[in-house]
C-alpha positions in Angstrom: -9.7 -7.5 -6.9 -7.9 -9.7 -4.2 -10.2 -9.6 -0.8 -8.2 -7.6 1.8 -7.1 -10.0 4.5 -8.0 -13.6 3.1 -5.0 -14.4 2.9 -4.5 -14.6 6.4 -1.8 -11.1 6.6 -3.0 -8.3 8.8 -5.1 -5.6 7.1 -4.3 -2.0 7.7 -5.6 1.5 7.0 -3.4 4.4 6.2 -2.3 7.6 3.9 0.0 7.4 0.8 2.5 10.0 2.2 4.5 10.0 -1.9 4.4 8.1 -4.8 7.2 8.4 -7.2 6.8 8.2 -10.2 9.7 6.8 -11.9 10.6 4.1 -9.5 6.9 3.3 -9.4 7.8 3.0 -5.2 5.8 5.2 -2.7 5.4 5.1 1.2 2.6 4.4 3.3 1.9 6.5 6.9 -0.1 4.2 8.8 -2.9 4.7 10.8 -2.5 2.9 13.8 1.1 3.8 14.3 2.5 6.6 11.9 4.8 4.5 11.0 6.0 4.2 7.2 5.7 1.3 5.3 7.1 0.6 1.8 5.5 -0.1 -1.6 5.3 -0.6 -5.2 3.0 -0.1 -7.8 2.8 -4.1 -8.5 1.2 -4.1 -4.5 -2.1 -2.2 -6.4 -4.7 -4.6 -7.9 -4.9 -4.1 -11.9 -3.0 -4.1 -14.7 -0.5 -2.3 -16.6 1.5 0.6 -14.5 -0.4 1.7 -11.8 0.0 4.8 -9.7 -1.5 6.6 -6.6 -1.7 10.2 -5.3 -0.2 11.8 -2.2 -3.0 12.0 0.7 -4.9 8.8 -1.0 -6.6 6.7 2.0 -6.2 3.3 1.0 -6.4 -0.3 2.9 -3.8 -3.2 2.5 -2.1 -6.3 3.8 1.2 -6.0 5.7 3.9 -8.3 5.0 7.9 -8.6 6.1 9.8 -8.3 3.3 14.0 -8.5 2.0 14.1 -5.0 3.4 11.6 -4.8 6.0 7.7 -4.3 6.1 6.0 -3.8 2.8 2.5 -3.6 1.8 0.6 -5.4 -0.5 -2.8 -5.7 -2.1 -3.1 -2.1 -1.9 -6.7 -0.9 -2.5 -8.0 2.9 -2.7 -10.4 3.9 -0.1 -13.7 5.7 -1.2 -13.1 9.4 1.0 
């Protein structure tokens, strides 16, 4: 698993708001400002399709992409 932040991007906490499913797209709330930030299941660490629940605290690098903020490197937080 890529180490959160060695690439230099900022690392932030938050709370997987949704996850759906057949886009394999969710929406992080984050912590430090509520505000949502974008994602998709290629930002998770692992192979194959990869998915997340609702309410999941996870960790991850904040980048600006085509469309605006997106995460990336997105790892699951022990609770």
């Amino acid at each position: 698993m890529p180490t959160l932040g060695a690439s230099g991007l900022p690392v932030l906490q938050g709370v997987v708001r949704w996850f759906d499913l057949k886009a394999g797209s969710g929406m992080i709330s984050r912590d430090d400002t509520g505000e949502d930030v974008f994602f998709n299941f290629t930002a998770i660490p692992g192979e194959g399709y990869r998915i997340v629940q609702a309410g999941t605290q996870v960790k991850f690098e904040l980048v600006e992409g085509r469309y605006g903020l997106t995460a990336r490197n997105v790892q699951i937080q022990p609770s």
